[in-house]
N, CA, C and O of each residue as an XYZ file, in Angstrom:
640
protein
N     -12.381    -16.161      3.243
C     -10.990    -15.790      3.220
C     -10.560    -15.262      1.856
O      -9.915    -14.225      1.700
N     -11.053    -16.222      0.701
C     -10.911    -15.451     -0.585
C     -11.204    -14.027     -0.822
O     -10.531    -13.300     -1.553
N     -12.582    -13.560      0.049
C     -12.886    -12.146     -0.489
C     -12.133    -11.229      0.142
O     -12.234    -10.061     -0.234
N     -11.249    -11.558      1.201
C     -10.640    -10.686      2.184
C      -9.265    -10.479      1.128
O      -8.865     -9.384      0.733
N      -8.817    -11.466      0.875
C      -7.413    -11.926      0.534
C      -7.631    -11.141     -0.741
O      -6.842    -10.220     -0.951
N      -8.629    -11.384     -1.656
C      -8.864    -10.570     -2.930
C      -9.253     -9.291     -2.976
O      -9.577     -8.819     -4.066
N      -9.283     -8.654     -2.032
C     -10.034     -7.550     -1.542
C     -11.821     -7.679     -2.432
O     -12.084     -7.008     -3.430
N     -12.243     -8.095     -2.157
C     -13.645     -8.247     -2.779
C     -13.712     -8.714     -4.176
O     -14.601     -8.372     -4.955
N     -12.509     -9.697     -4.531
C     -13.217     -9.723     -5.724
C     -11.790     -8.846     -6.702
O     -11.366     -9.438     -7.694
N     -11.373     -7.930     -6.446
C     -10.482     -7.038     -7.130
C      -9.409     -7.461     -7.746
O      -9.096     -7.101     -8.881
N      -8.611     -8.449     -6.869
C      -7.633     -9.580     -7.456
C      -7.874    -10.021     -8.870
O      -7.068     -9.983     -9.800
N      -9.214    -10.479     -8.880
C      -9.412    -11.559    -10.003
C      -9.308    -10.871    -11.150
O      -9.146    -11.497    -12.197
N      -9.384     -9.448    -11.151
C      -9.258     -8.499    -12.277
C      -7.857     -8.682    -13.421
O      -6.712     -8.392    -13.075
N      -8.012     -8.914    -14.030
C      -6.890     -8.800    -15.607
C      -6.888     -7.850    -16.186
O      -7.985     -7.365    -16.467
N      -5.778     -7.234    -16.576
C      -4.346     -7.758    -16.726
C      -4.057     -6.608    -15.141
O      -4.652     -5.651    -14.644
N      -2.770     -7.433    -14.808
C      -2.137     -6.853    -13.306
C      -2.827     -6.506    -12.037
O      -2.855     -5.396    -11.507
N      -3.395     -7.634    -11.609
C      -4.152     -7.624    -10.340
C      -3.213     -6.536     -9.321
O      -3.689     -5.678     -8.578
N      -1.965     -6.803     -9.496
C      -1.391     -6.081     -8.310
C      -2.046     -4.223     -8.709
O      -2.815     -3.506     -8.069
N      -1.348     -4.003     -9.952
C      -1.887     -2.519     -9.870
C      -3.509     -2.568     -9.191
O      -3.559     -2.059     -8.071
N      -4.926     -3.152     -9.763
C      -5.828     -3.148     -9.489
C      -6.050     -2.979     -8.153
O      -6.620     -1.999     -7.674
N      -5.600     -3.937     -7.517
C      -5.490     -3.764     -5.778
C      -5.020     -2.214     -5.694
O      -5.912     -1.370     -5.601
N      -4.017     -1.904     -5.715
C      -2.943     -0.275     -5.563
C      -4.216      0.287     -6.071
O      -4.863      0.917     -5.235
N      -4.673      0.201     -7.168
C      -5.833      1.559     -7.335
C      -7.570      0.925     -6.611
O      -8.580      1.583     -6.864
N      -7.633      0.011     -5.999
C      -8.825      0.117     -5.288
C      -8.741      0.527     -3.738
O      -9.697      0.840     -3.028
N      -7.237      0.450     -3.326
C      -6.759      1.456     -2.044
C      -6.911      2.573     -2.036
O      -7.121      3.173     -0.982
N      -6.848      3.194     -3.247
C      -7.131      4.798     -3.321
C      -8.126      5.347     -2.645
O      -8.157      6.025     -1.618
N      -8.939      4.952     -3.374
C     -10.470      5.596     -3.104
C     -10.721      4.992     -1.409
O     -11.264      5.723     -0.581
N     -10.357      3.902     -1.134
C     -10.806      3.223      0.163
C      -9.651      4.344      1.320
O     -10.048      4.588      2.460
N      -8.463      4.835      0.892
C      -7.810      5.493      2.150
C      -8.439      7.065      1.859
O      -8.383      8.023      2.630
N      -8.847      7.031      0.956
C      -9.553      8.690      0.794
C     -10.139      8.734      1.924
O     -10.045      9.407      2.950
N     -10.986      7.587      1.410
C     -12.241      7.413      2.464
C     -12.097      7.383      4.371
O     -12.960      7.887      5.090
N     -11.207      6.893      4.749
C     -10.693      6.278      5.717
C     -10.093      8.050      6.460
O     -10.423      8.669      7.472
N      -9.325      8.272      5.587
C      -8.854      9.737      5.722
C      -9.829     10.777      6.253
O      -9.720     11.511      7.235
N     -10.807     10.661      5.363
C     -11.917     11.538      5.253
C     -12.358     11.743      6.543
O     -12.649     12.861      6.968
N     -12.461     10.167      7.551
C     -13.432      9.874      8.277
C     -12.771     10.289      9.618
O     -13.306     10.936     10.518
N     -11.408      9.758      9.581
C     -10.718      9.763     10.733
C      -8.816     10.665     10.768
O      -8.050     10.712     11.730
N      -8.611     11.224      9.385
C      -7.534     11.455      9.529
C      -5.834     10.403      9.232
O      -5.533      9.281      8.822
N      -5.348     11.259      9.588
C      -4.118     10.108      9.155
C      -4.229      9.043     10.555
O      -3.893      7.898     10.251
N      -4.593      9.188     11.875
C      -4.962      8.536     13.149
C      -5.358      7.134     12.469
O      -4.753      6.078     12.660
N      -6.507      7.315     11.622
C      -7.136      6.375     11.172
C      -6.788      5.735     10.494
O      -6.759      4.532     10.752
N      -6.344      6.243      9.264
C      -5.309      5.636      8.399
C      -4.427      4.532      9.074
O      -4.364      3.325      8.843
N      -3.887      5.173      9.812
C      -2.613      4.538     10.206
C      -3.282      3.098     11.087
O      -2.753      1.986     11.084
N      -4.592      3.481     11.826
C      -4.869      2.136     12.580
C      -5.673      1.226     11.373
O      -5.567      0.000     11.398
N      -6.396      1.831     10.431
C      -6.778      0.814      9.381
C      -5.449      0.133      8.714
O      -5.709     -0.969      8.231
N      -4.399      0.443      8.609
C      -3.569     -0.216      7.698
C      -2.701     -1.350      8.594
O      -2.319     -2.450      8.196
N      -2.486     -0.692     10.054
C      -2.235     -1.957     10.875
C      -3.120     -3.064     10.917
O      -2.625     -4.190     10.870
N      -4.544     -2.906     11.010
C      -5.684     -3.937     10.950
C      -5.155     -4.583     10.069
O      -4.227     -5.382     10.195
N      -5.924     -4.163      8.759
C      -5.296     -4.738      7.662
C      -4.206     -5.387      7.446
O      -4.429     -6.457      6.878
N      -3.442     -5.246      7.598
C      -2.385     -6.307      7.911
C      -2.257     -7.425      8.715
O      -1.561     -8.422      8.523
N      -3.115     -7.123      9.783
C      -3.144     -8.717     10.810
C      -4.680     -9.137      9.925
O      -5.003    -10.306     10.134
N      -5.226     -8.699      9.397
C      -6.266     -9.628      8.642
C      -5.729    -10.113      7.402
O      -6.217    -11.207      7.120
N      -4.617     -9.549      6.277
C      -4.253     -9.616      5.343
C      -2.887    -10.640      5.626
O      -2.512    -11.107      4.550
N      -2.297    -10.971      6.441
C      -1.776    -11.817      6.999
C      -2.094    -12.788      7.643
O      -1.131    -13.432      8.060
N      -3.377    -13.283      7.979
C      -4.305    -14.373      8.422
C      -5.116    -14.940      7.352
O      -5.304    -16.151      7.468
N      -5.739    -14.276      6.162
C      -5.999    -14.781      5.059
C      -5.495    -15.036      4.311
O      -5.887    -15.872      3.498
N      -4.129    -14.285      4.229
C      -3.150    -15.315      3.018
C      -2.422    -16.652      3.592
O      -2.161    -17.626      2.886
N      -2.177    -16.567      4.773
C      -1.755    -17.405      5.560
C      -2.653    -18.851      4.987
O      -2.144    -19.819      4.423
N      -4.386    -18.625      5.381
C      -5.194    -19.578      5.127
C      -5.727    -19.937      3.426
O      -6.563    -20.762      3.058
N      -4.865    -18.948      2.576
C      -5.729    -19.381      0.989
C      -4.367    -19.352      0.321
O      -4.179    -18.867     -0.795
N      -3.228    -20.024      1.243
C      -1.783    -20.135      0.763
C      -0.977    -21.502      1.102
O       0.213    -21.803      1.007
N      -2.121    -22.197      1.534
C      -1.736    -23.416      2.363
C      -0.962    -24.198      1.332
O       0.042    -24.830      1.659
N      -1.398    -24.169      0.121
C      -1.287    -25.114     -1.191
C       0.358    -24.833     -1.335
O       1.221    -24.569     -0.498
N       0.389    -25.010     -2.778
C       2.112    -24.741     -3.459
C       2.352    -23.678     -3.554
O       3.521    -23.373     -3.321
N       1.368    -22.566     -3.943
C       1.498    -21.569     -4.602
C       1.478    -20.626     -3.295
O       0.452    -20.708     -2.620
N       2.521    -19.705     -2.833
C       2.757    -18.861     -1.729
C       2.213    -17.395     -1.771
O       1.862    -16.840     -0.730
N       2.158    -16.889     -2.769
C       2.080    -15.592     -3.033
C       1.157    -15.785     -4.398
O       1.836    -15.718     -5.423
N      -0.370    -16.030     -4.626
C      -1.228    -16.173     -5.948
C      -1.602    -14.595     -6.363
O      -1.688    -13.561     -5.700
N      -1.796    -14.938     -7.898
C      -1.908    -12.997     -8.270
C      -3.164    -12.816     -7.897
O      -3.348    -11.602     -7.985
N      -3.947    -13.230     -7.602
C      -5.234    -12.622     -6.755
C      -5.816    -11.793     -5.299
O      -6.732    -11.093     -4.867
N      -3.933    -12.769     -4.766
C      -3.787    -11.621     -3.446
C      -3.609    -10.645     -3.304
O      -2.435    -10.287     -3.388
N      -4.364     -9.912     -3.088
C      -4.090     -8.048     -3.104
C      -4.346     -7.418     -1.960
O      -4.146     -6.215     -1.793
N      -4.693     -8.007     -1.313
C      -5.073     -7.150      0.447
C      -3.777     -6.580      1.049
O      -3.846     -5.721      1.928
N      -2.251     -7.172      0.465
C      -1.145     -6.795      0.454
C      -0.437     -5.610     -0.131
O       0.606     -5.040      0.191
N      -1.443     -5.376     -1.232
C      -1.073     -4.237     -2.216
C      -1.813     -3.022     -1.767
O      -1.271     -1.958     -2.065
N      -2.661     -2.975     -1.274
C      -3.946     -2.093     -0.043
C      -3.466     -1.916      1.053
O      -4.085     -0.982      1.560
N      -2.571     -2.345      1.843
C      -1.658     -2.132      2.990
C      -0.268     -1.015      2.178
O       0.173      0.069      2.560
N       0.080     -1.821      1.024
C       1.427     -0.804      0.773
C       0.963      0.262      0.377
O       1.637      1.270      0.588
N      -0.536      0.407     -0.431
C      -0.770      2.022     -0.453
C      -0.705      2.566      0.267
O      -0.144      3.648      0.442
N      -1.274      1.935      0.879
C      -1.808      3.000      2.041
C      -0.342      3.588      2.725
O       0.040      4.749      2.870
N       0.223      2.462      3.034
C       1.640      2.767      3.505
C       2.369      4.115      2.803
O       2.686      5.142      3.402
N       2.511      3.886      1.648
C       3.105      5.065      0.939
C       2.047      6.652      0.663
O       2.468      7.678      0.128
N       0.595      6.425      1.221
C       0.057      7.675      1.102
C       0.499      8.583      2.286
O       0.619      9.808      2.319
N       0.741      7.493      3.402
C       0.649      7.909      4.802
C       1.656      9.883      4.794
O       1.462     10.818      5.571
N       2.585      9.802      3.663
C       3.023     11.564      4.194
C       1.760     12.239      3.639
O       1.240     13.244      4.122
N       1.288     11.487      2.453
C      -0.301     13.087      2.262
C      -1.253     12.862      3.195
O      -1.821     13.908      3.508
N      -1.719     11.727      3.864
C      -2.697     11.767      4.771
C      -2.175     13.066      6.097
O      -2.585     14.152      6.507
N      -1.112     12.168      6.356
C      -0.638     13.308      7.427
C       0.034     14.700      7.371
O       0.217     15.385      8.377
N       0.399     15.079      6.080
C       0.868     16.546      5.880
C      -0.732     17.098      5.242
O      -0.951     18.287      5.016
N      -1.276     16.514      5.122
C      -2.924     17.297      4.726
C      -3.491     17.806      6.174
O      -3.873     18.969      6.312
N      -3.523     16.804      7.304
C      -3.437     16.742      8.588
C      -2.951     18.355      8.868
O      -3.375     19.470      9.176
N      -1.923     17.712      8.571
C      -0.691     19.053      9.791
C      -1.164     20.238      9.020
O      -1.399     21.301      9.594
N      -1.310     20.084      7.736
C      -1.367     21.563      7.034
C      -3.204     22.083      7.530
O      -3.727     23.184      7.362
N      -3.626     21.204      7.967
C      -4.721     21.563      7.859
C      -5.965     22.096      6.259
O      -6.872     22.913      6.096
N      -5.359     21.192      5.528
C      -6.023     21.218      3.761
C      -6.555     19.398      3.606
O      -6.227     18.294      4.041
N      -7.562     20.023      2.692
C      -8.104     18.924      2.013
C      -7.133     17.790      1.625
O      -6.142     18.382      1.198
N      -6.935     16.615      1.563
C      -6.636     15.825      0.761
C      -6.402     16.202     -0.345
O      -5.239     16.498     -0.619
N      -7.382     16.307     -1.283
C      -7.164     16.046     -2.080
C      -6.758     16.840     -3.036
O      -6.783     16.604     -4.244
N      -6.298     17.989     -2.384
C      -5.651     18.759     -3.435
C      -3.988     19.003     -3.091
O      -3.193     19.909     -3.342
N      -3.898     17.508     -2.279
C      -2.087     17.179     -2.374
C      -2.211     16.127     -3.425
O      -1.543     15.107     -3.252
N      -3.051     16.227     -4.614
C      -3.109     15.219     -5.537
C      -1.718     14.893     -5.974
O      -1.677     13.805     -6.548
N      -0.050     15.771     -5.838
C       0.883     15.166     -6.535
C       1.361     14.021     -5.588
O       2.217     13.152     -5.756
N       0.725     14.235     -4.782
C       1.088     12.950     -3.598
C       0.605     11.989     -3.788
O       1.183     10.911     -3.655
N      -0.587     12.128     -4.149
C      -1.707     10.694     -4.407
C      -0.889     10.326     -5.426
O      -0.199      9.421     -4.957
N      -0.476     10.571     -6.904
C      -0.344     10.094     -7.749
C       1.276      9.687     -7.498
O       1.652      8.572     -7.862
N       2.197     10.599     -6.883
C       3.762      9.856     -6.319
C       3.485      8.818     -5.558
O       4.374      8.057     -5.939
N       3.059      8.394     -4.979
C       2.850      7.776     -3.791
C       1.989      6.341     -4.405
O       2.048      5.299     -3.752
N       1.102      6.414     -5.871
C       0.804      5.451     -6.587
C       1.994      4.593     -7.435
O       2.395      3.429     -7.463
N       2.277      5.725     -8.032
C       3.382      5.093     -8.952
C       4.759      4.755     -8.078
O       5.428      4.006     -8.791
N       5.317      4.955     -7.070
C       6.565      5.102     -6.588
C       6.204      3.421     -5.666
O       7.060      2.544     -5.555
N       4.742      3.307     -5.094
C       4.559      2.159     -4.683
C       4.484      0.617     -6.187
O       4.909     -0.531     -6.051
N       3.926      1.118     -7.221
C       4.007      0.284     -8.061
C       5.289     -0.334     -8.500
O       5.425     -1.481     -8.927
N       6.476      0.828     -8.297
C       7.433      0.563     -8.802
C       8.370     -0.303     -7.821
O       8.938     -1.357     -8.107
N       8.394      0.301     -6.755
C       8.563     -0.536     -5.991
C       8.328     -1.765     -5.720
O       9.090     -2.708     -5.506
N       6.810     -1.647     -5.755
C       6.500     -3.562     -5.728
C       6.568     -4.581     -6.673
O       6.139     -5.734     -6.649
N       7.348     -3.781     -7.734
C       7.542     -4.877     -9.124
C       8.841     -4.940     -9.199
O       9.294     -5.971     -9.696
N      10.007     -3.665     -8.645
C      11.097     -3.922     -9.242
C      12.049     -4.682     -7.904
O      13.258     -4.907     -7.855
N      10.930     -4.965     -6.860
C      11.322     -5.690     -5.478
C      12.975     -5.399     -5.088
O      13.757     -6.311     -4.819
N      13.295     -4.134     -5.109
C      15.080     -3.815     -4.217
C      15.234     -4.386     -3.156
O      14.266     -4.899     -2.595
N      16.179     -4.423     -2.756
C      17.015     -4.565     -1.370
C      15.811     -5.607     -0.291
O      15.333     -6.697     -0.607
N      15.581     -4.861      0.959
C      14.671     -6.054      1.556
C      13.314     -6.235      0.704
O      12.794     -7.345      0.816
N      12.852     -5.572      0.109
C      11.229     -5.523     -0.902
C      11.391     -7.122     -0.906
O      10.637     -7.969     -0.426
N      12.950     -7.318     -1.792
C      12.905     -9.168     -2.475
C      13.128     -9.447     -1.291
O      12.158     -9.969     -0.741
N      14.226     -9.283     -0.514
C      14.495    -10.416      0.667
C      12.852    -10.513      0.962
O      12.528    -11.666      0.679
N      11.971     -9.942      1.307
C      10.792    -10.436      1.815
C       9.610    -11.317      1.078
O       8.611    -11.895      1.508
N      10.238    -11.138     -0.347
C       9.354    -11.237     -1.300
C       9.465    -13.385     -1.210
O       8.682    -14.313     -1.416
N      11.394    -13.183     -0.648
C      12.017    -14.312     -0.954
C      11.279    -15.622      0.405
O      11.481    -16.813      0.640
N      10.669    -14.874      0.812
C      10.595    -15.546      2.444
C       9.774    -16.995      2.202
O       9.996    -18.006      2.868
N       8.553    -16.881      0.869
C       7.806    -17.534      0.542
C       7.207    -18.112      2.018
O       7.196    -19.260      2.463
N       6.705    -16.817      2.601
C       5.559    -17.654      3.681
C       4.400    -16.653      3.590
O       4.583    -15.888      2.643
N       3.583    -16.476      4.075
C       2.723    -15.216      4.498
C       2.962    -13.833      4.436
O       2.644    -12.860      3.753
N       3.671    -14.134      5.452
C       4.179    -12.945      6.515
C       5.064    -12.127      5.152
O       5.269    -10.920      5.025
N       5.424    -13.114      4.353
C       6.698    -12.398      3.400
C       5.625    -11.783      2.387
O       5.750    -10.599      2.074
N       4.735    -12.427      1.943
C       3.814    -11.629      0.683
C       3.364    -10.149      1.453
O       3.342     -9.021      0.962
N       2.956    -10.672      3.090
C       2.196     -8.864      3.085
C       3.465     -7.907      3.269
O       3.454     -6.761      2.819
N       4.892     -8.603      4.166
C       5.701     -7.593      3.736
C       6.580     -6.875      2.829
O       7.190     -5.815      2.966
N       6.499     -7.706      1.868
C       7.470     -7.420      0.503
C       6.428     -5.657      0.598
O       6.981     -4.661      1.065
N       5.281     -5.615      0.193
C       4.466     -4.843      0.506
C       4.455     -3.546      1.301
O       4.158     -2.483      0.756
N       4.866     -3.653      2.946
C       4.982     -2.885      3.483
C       6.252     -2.252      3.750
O       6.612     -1.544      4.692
N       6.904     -2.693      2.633
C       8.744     -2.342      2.481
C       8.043     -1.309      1.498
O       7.763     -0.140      1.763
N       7.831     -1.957      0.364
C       7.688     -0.962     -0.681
C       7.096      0.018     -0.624
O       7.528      1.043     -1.153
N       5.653     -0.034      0.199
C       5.753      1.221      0.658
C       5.928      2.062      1.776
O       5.268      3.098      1.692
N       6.457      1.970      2.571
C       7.939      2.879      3.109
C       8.893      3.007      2.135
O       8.885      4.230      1.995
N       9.550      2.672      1.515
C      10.638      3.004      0.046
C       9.739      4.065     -0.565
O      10.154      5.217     -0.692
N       8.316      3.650     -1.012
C       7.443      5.023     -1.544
C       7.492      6.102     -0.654
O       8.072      7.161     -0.897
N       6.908      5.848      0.338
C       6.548      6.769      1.100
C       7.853      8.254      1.353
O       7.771      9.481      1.410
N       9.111      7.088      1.453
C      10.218      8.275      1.867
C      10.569      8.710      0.859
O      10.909      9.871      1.086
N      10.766      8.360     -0.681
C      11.007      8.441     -1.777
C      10.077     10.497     -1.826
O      10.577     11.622     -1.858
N       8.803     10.050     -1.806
C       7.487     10.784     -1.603
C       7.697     12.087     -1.080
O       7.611     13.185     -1.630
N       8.078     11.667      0.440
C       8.720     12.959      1.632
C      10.019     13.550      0.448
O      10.112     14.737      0.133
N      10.538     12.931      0.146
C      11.751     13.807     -0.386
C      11.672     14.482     -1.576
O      12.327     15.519     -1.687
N      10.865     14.020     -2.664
C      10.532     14.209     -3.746
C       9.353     15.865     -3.160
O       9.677     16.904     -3.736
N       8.266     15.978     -2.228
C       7.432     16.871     -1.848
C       8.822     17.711     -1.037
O       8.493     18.849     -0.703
N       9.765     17.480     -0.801
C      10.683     18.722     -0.224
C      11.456     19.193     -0.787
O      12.072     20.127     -0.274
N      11.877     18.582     -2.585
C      12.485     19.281     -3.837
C      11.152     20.387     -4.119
O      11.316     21.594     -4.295
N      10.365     19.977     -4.119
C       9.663     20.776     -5.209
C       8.935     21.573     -4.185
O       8.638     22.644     -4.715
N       8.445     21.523     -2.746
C       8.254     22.514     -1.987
C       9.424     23.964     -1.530
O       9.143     25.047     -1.016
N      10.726     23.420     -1.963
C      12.075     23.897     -2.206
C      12.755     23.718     -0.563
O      13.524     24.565     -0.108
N      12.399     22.682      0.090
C      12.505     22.752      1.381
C      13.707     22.159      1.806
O      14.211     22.209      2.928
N      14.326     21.295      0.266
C      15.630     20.281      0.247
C      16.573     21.394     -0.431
O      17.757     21.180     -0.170
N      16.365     22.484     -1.204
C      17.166     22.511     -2.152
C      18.443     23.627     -1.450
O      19.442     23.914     -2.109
C-alpha cells in the first residue's frame, strides 16, 4: 500500500514531495497519452483514483490523515489538469508534445492550486478523511485545467 500511496517510492523524496509526485505524473501521462490518447488518460486517472483512494484510506488509519509521502493524489491532479492538452492534441490531431505551453500551464497552475487550497480545494482538503486528500487534488486540478482552457484561448486569440 505504501508503494502505491507513494507512487513508488517518489513521496519519500525531499524537499516537497507534493511537487515530486506533480513531476513524476508527467512523464507517466505522456506515456499513457502516447499509448491510448486522451480515452486513456481519462480511464487511467479514474483508476487511479479508486486505487489512490483505497491506499490512503489503508496507510491513513493512524493520526496523521493526509502524510507528505502521499502522492498518488498529486498524479491524479496532473493528470487532471493536463486533460485539455491530452485532448486538444487529440482533436488537433498533433503530437503532444509540442503543446509544451500546456504541459508546463497545466504543471504550475496545478501546483498552485494545490498549495494555495481556494474555495472547495480547502473545503476538501478540510474533510480529513481519504476521500478528502485525493480530492482536494482533483479540485485543483479542474481549477488548473479550466484556468489552462482559458489561458490557451487568450493566446490562441480565440477569447480576445
Amino acid at each position: 500500500m505504501r508503494w502505491v500511496a507513494s507512487v513508488a517510492g517518489v513521496g519519500y523524496l525531499r524537499p516537497a514531495p507534493g511537487t515530486w509526485g506533480s513531476l513524476a505524473a508527467l512523464p507517466l501521462g505522456y506515456f499513457i497519452h502516447q499509448l491510448g490518447g486522451f480515452g486513456l488518460l481519462l480511464a487511467a486517472a479514474v483508476l487511479v483514483f479508486g486505487l489512490g483512494w483505497w491506499a490512503t484510506k489503508k496507510v491513513t488509519q493512524g493520526d496523521d490523515h493526509d502524510p507528505s509521502w502521499v502522492v498518488i493524489d498529486e498524479v491524479v491532479g496532473q493528470w487532471i489538469a493536463l486533460f485539455p492538452v491530452s485532448y486538444g492534441a487529440g482533436m488537433m490531431g498533433v503530437e503532444i508534445w509540442r503543446l509544451w505551453p500546456g504541459w508546463i500551464a497545466g504543471f504550475v497552475l496545478f501546483r498552485l492550486f494545490d498549495i494555495w487550497k481556494p474555495l472547495l480545494v480547502g473545503w476538501a482538503d478540510r474533510r480529513g478523511d481519504a476521500l478528502g486528500v485525493m480530492l482536494d487534488d482533483v479540485i485543483a486540478g479542474i481549477f488548473a485545467a479550466a484556468v489552462a482552457i482559458v489561458l490557451a484561448g487568450l493566446a490562441h486569440g480565440v477569447l480576445m
